[in-house]
C-alpha positions as CSV (number, residue, x, y, z in Angstrom):
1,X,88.9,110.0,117.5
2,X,86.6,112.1,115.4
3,X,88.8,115.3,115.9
4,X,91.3,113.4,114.5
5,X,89.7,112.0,111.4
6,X,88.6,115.4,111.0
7,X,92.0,116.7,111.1
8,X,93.0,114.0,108.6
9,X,90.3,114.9,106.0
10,X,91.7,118.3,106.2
11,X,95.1,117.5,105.6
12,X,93.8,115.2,102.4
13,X,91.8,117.7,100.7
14,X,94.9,119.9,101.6
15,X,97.4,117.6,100.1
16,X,95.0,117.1,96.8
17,X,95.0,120.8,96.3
18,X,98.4,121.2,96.0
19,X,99.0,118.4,93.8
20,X,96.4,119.4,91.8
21,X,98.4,123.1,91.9
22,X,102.0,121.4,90.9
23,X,100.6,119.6,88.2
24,X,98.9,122.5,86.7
25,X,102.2,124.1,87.1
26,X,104.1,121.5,85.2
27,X,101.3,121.6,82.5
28,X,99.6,118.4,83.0
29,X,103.0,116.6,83.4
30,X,102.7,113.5,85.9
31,X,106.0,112.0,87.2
32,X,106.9,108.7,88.8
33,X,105.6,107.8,92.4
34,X,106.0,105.1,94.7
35,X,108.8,102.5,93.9
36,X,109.4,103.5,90.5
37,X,110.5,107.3,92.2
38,X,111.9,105.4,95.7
39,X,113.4,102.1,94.1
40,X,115.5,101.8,97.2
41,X,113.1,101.3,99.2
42,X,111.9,98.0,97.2
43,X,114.0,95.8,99.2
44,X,112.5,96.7,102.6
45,X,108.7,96.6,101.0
46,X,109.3,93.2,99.8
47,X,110.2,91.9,102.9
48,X,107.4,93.4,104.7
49,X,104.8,91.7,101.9
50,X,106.5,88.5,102.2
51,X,105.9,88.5,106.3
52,X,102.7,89.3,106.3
53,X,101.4,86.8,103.7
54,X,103.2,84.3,105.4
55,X,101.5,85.1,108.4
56,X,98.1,85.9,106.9
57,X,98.3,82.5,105.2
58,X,99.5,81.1,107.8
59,X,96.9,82.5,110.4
60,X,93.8,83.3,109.1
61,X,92.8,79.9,108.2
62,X,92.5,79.0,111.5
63,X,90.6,81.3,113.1
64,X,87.2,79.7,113.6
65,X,84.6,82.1,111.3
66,X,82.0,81.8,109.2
67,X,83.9,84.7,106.9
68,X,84.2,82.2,104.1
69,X,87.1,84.5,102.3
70,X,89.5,84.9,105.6
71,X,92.9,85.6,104.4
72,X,91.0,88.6,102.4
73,X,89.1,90.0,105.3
74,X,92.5,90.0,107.3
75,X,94.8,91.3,104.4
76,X,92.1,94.6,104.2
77,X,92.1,94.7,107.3
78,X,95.5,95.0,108.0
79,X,96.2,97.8,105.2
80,X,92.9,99.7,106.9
81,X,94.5,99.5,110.7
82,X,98.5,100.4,108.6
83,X,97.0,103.6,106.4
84,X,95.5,105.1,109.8
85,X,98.7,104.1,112.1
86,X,101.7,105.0,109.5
């Protein structure tokens, strides 16, 4: 597991680098990202948000905790456990 975090920090300072190295090619110029690059993927991404607040919601009240803020705790969770699976 450690390799592969390893491994991963590589491939981020990498990735940084060479969008550090395109910008400074495009002189400073920063374009769109995410949705606003992708909008076709909105449709998919809002369905995914919609299930998993429904579930969180749904859920994480009823686990029995002293976490007083559980629907929180679960939602950063979750996108901790998606950004090192995806």
């Amino acid at each position: 597991m450690d390799e592969l975090k390893k491994r991963g920090n590589a491939i981020a300072r990498r990735a940084q680098y060479h969008v550090a190295k395109h910008k400074e090619a495009l002189g400073g110029e920063v374009y769109d990202t995410g949705l606003k690059r992708y909008p076709e993927f909105k449709p998919l991404v809002d369905k995914v948000v919609v299930a998993a607040i429904r579930m969180i919601n749904a859920e994480a009240g009823k686990i029995n905790s002293k976490m007083p803020y559980k629907a929180q705790f679960t939602l950063e969770e979750v996108i901790r456990e998606l950004q090192e699976r995806v």
